[in-house]
C-alpha positions as CSV (number, residue, x, y, z in Angstrom):
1,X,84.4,53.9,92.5
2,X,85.4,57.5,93.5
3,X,85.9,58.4,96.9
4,X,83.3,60.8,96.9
5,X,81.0,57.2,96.0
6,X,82.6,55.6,98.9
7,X,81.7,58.5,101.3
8,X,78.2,58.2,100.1
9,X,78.1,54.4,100.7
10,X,79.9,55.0,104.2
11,X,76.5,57.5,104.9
12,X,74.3,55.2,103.5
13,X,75.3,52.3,105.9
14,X,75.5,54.4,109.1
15,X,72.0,55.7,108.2
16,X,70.6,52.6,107.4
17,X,72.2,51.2,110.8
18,X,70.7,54.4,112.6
19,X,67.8,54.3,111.6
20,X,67.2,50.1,111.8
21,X,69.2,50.6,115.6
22,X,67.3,53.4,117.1
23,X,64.5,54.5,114.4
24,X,65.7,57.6,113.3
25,X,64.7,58.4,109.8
26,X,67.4,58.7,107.2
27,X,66.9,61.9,106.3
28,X,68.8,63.4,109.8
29,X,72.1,61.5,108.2
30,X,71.6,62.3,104.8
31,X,70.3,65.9,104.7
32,X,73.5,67.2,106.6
33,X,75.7,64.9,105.0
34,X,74.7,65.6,102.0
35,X,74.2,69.7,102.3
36,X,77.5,69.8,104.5
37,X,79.8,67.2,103.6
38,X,79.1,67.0,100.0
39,X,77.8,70.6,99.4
40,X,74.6,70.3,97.5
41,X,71.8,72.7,98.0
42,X,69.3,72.3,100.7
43,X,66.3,71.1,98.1
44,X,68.2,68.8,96.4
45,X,69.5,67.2,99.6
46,X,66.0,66.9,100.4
47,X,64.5,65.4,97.6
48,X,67.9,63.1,97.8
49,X,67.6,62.1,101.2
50,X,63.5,61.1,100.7
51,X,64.6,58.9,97.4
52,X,67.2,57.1,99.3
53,X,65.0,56.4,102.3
54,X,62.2,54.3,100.7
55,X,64.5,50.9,100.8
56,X,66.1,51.8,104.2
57,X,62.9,52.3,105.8
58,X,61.4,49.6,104.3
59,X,63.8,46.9,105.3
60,X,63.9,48.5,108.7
61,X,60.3,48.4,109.1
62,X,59.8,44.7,108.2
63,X,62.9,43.8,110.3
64,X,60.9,45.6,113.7
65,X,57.4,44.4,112.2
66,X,58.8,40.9,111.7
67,X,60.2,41.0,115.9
68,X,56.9,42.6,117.5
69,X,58.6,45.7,117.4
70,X,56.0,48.0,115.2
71,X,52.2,48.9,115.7
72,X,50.9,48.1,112.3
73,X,47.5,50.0,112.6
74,X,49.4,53.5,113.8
75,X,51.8,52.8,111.0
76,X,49.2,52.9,108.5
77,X,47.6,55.5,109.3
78,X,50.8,57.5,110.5
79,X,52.0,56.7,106.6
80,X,48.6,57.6,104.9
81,X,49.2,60.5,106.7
82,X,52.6,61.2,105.5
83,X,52.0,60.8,102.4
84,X,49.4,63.6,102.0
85,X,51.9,65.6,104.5
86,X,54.9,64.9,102.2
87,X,53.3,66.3,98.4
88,X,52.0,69.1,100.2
89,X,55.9,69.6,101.6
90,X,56.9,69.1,98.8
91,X,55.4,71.2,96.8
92,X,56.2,73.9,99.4
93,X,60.2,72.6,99.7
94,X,60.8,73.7,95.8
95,X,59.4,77.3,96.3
96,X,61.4,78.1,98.9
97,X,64.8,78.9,99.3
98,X,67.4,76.5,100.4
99,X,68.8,79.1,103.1
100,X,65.1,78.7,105.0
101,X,64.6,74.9,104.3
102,X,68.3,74.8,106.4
103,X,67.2,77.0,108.9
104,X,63.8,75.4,109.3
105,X,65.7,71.9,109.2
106,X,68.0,72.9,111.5
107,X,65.3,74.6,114.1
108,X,63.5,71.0,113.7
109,X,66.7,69.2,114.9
110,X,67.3,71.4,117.5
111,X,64.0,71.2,119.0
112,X,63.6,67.2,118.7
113,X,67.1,67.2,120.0
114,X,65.6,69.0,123.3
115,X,62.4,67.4,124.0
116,X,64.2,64.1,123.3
117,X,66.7,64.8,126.0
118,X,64.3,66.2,128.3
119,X,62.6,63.1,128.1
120,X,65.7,61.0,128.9
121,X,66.1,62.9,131.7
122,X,62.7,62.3,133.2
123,X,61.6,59.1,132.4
124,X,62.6,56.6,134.5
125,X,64.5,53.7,133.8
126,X,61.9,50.9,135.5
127,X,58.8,52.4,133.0
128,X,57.4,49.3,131.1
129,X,57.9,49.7,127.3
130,X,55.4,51.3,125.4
131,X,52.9,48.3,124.4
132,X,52.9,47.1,120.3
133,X,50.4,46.0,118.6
């Protein structure tokens, strides 16, 4: 095992215990780690990052299905969804260039990063939990 294997298998776990811990998906570990700490282009970072997802968000998602955590029925259809989303973005990923896919990517983070904190700051602390189905 290289060390360049062992960085990837440090990212792997700290994605897989992101995104089991507070359901982020992999892809906000991988993509940067990948395009910035190993230096591979945007699209190939990408298509990485969705490969190495399927098991992570699988066992995550039975883990929060199997505690009451998940609402199947929005899942399904949220995934349906996502999977006619994800060929259409894919197809559109591999015809552009990876300097917009980083930029895009990175206006993305930026914005979830804001409306995320915005809502921390707003929501109180004594709101019931969203209800699960």
């Amino acid at each position: 095992m290289t060390l360049t294997d062992l960085a990837a298998v440090f990212g792997g776990l700290a994605a897989g215990l992101l995104s089991g811990a507070i359901g982020i998906g992999g892809g906000l570990v991988f993509v940067p780690m990948l395009t910035i700490g190993f230096r591979v282009a945007q699209t190939v970072a990408q298509g990485t990052s969705l490969a190495a997802i399927v098991p992570t968000a699988l066992v995550g998602g039975i883990t929060h299905v199997r505690q009451g955590n998940a609402n199947v029925a929005a899942a399904w259809w949220l995934g349906g969804a996502g999977v006619v989303g994800a060929i259409g973005g894919a197809l559109l990923a591999v015809h552009l260039g990876s300097g917009v896919l980083a930029r895009v990517f990175g206006a993305f983070y930026i914005g979830a990063a804001l409306l995320l904190l915005q809502r921390a700051l707003t929501t109180r602390e004594s709101e019931p939990p969203a209800p699960s189905s």
